[in-house]
C-alpha distance (Angstrom), angle and dihedral (degrees) to the residues before:
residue distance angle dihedral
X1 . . .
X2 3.88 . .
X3 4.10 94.9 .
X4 4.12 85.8 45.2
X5 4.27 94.2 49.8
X6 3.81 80.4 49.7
X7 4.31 93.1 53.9
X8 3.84 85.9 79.4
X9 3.68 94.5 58.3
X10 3.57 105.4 56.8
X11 3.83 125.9 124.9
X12 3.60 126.2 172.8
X13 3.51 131.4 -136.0
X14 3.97 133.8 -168.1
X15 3.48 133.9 -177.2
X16 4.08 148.2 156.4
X17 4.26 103.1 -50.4
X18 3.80 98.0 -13.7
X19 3.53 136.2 65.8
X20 3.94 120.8 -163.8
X21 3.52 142.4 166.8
X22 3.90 140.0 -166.4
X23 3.65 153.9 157.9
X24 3.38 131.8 -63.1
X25 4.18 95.9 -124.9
X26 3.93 85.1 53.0
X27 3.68 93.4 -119.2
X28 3.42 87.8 124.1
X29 3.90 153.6 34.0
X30 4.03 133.1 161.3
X31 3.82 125.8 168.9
X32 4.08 132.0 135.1
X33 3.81 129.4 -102.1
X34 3.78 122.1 -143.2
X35 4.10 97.8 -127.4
X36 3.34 97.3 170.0
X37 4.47 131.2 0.7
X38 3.57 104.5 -69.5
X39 4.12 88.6 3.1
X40 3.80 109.8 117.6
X41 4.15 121.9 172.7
X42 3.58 120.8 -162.5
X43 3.97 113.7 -141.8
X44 3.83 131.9 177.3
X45 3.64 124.5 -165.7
X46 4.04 130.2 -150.3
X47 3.75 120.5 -161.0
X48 3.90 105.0 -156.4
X49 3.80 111.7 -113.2
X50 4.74 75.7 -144.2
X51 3.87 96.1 60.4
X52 2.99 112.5 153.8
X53 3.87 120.1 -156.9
X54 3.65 124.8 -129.2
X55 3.94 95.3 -109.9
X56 3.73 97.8 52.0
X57 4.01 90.6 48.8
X58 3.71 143.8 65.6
X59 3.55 91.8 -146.8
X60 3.70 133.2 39.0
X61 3.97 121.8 -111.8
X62 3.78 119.5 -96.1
X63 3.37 126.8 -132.2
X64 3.88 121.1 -152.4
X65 3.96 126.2 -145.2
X66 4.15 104.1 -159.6
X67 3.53 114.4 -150.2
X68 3.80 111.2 -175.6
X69 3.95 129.7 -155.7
X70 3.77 138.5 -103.5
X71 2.55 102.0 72.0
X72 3.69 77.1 -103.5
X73 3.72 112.5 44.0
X74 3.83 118.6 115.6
X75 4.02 124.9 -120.8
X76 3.61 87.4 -154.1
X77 3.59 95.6 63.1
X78 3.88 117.1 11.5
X79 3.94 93.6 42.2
X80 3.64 100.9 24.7
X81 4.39 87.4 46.4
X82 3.70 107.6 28.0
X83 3.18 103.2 24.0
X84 3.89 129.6 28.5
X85 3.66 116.9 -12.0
X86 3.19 132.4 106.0
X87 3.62 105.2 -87.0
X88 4.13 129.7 24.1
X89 4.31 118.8 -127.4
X90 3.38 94.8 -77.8
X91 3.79 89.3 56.4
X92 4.05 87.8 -111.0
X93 4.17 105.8 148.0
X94 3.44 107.3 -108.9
X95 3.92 107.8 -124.9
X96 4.47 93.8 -145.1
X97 3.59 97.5 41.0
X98 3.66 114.9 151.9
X99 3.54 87.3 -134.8
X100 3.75 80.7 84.0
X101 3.68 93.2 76.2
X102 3.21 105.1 16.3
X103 3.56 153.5 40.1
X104 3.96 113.9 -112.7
X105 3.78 134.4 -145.6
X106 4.13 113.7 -179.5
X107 3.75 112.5 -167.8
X108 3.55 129.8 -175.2
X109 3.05 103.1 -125.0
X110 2.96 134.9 -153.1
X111 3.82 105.9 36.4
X112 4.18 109.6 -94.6
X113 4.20 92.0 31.2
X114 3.96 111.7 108.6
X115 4.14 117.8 -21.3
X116 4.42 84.7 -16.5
X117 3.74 108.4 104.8
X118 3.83 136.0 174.8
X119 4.45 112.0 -144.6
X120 3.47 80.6 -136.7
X121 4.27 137.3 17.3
X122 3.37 95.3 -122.5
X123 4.28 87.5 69.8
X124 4.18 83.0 54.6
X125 3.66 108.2 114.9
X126 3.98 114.0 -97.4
X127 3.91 100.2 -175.0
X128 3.64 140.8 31.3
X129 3.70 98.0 -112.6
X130 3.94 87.5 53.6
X131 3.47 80.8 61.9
X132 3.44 100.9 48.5
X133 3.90 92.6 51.6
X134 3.25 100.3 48.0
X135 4.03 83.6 62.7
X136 3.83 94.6 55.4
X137 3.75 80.8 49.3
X138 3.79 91.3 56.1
X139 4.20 84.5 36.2
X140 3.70 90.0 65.4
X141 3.79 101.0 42.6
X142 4.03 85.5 50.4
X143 3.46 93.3 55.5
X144 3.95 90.3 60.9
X145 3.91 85.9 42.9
X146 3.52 102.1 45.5
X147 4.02 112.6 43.6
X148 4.29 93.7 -176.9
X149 3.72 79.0 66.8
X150 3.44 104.0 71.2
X151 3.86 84.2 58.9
X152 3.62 106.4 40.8
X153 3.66 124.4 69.2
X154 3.73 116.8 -101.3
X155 4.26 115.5 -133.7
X156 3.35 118.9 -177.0
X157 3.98 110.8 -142.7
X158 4.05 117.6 -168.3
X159 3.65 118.7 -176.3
X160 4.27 102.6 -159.1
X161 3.43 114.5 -35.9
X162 3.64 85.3 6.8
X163 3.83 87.7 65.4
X164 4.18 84.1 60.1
X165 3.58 92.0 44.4
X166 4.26 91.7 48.5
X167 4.06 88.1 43.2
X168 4.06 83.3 54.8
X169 3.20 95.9 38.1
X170 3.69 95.3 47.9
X171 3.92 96.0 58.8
X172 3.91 89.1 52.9
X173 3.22 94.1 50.7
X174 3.65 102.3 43.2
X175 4.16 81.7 42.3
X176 4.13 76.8 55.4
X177 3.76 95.9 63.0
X178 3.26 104.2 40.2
X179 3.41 91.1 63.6
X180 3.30 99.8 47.3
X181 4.08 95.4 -114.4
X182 3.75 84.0 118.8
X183 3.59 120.0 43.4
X184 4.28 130.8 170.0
X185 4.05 85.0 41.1
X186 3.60 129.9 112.3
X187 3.97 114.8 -167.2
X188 4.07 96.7 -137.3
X189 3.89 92.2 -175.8
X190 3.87 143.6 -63.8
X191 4.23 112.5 -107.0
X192 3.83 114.7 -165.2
X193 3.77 117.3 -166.1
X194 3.58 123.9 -155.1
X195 3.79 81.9 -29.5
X196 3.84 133.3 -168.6
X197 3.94 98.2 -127.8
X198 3.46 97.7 131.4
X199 3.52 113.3 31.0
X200 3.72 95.3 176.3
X201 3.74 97.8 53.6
X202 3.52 92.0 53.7
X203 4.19 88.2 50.8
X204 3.75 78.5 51.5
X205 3.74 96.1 54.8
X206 3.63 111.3 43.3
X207 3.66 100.4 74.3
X208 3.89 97.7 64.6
X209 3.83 87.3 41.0
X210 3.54 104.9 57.7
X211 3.99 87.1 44.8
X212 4.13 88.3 52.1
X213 3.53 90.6 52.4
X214 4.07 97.1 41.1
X215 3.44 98.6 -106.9
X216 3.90 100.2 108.3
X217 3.75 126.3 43.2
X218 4.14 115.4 -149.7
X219 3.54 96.5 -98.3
X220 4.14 85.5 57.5
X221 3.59 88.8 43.2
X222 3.78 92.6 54.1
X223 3.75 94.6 46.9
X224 4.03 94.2 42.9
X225 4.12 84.5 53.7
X226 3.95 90.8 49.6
X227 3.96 86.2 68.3
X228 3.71 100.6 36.7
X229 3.79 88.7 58.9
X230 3.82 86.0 48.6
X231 3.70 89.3 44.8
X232 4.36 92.2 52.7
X233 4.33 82.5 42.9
X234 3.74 89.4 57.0
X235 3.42 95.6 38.2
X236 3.80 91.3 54.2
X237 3.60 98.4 43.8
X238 4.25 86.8 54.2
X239 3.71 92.7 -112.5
X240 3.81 90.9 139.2
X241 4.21 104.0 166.2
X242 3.91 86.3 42.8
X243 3.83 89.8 51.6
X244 3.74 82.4 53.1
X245 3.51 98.6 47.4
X246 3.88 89.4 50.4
X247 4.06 88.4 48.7
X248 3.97 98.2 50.4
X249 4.43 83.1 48.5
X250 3.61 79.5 50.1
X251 4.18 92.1 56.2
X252 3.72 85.0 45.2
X253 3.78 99.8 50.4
X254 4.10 88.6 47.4
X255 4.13 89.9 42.1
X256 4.00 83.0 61.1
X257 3.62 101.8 35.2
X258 3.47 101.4 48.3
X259 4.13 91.7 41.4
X260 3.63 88.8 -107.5
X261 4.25 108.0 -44.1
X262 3.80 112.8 -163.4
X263 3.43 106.3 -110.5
X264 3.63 95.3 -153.5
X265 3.91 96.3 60.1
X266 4.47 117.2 3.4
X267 3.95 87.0 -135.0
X268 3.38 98.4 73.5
X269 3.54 142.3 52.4
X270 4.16 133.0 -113.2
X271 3.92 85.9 -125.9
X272 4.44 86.0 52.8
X273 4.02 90.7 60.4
X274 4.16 109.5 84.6
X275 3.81 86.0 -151.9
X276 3.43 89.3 69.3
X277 3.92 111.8 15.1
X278 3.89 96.9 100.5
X279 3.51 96.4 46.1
X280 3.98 107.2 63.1
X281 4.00 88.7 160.7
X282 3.82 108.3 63.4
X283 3.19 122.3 145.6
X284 4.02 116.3 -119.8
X285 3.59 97.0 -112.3
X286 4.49 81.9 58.8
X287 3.57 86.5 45.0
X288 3.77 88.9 55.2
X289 3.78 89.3 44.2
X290 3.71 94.6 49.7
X291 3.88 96.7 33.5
X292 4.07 84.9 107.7
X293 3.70 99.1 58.2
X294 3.13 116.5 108.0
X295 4.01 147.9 -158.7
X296 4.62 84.3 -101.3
X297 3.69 108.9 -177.5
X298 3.87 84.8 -115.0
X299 3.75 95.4 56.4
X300 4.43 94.8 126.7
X301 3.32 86.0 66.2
X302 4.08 117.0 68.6
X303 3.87 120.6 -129.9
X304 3.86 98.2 -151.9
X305 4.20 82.8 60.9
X306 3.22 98.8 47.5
X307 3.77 90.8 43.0
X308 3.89 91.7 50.1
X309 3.84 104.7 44.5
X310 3.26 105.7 23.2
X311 3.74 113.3 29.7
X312 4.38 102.0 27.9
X313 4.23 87.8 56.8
X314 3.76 90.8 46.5
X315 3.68 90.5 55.1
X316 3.53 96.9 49.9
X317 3.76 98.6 -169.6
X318 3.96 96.0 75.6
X319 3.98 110.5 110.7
X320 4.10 107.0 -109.1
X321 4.14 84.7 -123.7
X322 3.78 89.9 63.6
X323 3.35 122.1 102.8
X324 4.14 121.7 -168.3
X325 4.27 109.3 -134.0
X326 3.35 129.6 -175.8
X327 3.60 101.0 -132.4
X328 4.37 116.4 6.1
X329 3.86 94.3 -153.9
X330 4.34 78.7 -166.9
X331 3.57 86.7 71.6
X332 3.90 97.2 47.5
X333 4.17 90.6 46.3
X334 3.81 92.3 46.5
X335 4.28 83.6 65.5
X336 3.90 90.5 41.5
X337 4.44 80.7 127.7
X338 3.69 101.6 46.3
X339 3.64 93.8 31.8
X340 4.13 93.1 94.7
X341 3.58 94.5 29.6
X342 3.72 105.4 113.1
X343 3.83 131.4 -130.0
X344 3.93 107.6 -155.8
X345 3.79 87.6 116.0
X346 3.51 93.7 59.0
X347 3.91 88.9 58.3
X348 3.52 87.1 49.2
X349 3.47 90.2 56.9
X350 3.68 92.8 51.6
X351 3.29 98.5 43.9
X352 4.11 83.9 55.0
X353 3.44 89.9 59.4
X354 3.52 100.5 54.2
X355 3.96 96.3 -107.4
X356 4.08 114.7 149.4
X357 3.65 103.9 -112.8
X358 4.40 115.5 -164.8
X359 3.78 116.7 -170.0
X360 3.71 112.4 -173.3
X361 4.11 121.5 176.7
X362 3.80 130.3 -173.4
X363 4.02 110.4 -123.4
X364 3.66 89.9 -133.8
X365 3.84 99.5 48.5
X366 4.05 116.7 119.0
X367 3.75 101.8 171.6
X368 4.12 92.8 63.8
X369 3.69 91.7 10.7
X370 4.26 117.8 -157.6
X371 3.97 93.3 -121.0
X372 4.35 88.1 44.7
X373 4.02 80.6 53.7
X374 3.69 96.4 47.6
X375 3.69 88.0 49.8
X376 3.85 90.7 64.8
X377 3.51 95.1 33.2
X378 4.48 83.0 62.8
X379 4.28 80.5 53.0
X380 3.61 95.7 63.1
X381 3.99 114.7 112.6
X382 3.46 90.5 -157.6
X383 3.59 107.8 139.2
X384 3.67 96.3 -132.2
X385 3.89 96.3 52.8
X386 3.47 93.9 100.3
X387 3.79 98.0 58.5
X388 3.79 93.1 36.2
X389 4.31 82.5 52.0
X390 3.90 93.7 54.3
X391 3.79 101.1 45.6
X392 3.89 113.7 87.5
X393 3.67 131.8 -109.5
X394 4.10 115.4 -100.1
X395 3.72 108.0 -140.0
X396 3.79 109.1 -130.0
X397 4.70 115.2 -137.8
X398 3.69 87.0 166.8
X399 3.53 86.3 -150.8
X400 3.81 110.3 -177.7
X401 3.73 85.9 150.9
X402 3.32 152.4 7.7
X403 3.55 96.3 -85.1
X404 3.81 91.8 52.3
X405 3.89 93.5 49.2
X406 3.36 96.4 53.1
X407 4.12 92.0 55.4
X408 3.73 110.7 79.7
X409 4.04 136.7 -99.4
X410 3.85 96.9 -46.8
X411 3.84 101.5 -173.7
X412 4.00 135.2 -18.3
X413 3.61 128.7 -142.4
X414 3.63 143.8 -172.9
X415 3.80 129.1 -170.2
X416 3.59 133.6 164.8
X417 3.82 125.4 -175.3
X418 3.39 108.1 -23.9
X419 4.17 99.2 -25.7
X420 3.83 114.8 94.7
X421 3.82 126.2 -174.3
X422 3.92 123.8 -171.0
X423 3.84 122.1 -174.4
X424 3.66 105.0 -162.3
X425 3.77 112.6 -153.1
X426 3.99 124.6 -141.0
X427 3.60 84.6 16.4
X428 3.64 131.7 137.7
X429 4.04 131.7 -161.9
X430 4.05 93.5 -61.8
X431 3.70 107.0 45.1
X432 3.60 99.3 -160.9
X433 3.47 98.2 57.6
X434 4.18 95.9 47.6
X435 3.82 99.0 41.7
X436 3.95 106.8 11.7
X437 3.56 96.3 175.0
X438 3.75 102.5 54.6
X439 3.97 88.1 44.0
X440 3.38 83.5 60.5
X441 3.58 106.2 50.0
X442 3.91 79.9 42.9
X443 3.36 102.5 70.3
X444 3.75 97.9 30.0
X445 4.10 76.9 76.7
X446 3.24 103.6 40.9
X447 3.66 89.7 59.9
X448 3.44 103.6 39.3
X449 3.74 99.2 -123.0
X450 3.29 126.5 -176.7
X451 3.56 88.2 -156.6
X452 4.20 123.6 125.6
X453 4.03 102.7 -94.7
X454 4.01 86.6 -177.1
């Protein structure tokens, strides 16, 4: 009913490389940016209903860029629909949107996930960093598009791979100031969740575990070792795709072992997850695709539907020979050689240059498992990572009332300078889904919003 109220209000507009569209109330605007020839990303932006202006607040409004994982899942629908938009698939408003506190940007990124296409495959995206600059392409067209953004801080927010891409992504674009190729943009910080930084730290970690948590007996664990050292030897030696080969036998050898753990949260079983219930046979490179699906409240009704007839006609703008999946396993193989390469460097580099870095990780995550993270985390040559290591951890009630307070410790956190870390308790691979309220509260602080939290 909400999406058909908004038909009415629908202007076009056209111009140069991009094409976008919007609402008449200015709540709203979506179109697609030619990044490269043959390269065009989908985006879809969300003024907060909360905004704040910069008289009646201390501190200016944020403005999130969502980056979702895969690589092949689409901002537009997985994060903006299941996860933190304003409204759920059944076009319910979702009480802990971030839209609360923030304006939102989903992209679908990279080019050929979601509504983004390439005219051709050879205009897919091959590496990270192709990735990454097509997003300061789409950067600079939005801040022609969208004039609040030239006054609200920009954070980039990656969810998986996403949180690779927005580490990449963050360097260019923070590169992109400094030299004055981007100007009217303030780089507010980069927030990776449950992020796949350090692929061979979390091959490394899932062994020991799966055993802690019963789902792996020794033998298991010895064998599921065996191909994490080959996966750190590979690694090492630069032999990227055959790291990734080694990795996705890895997923297979656990999916037998440990009668078919969930690799999204070690409660719960492959067969538990609806994206992947009737469909017993994947392959391990699907599994990997679909290893951020999760059991969403809205699950009986199908995303790729909704996305198709409901959402692609309301849009208007999206080419008739589209068609909206939930996961474009193209994508994910056209990055089979940067797809183990790690990115702790690149949050070195930010952290260098003074940008406000937020890791958060779900306890119950496997895929990009808390103790794999904390292993990179100890890599960092930041020169604050010593202090940061020795402070303790703050445990988070979020009490903002009485029914809050009298829940347990939710989440901790501890930060120093400009290095944040959140562990997220009762909390799977996608945070927002498992423990909205917390993910909310979350990333109110790690942008700084002035925004009502209450």
């Amino acid at each position: 009913m909400a999406l058909l109220c908004l038909l009415s209000i629908l202007l076009l507009f056209h111009g140069g490389a991009a094409i976008s569209a919007g609402t008449k109330d200015g709540m709203q605007r979506w179109g697609y940016v030619e990044t490269r020839p043959k390269a065009n990303l989908f985006w879809w932006w969300f003024k907060s209903p909360n905004r704040v202006s910069s008289a009646e607040a201390t501190k200016p409004w944020p403005t999130i860029l969502w980056l979702q994982g895969g690589p092949g899942g689409s901002g537009s629908g997985r994060g903006n629909f299941l996860e933190i938009g304003p409204w759920d698939l059944n076009m319910t408003p979702r009480m802990f949107t971030w839209l609360r506190v923030a304006d939102i940007v989903f992209a679908d990124s990279p080019v050929g996930v979601g509504f983004s296409y390439a005219d051709d495959t050879s205009a897919l995206v091959k590496t990270d960093s192709q990735a990454a600059t097509d997003l300061v392409v789409v950067i600079k067209v939005l801040l022609r598009k969208l004039p609040t953004l030239r006054s609200s801080p920009l954070y980039l927010v990656g969810e998986s791979y996403g949180g690779k891409i927005a580490a990449i992504a963050g360097v260019s674009l923070s590169k992109a100031i400094r030299k004055g190729t981007i100007v009217n943009l303030t780089l507010g910080g980069v927030v990776i969740g449950d992020g796949w930084i350090s692929p061979e730290d979390y091959a490394l970690s899932y062994a020991q575990l799966l055993h802690d948590v019963s789902r792996l007996n020794d033998n298991a664990v010895a064998d599921v070792n065996k191909m994490a050292v080959m996966v750190t030897e590979q690694v090492a030696a630069g032999k990227f795709a055959a790291a990734k080969k080694t990795w996705t036998d890895q997923l297979d050898l656990i999916d037998s072992k440990s009668d078919s753990v969930n690799m999204n949260n070690f409660l719960l079983d492959t067969g538990m997850n609806p994206g992947l219930a009737n469909s017993p046979s994947r392959t391990s490179n699907q599994l990997m695709m679909y290893h951020n699906v999760q059991q969403f409240p809205s699950a009986s009704i199908n995303i790729e539907d909704v996305m198709n007839t409901v959402i692609k006609p309301w849009l208007k703008i999206i080419p008739k020979n589209i068609v909206w999946q939930e996961a474009t396993l193209q994508v994910y193989e056209e990055l089979a050689n940067d797809f183990m390469k790690p990115a702790i460097n690149e949050v070195d580099e930010l952290l260098a240059s003074g940008i406000n870095v937020t890791v958060y990780n779900g306890q119950l995550d496997v895929i990009c498992p808390t103790v794999g993270v904390e292993a990179w985390v100890n890599k960092l040559k930041w020169d604050g990572l010593n202090t940061f290591l020795s402070l303790p951890r703050q445990p988070l009630h979020y009490c903002d009332s009485a029914i809050y307070c009298s829940k347990p410790i939710r989440a901790y956190v501890r930060s120093y300078k400009n290095l944040a870390f959140y562990w997220i308790l009762q909390a799977g691979h996608m945070v927002p889904v498992d423990q909205p309220y917390p993910g909310f509260r979350m990333i109110a602080s790690a942008t700084q919003s002035p925004g009502d939290t209450s």
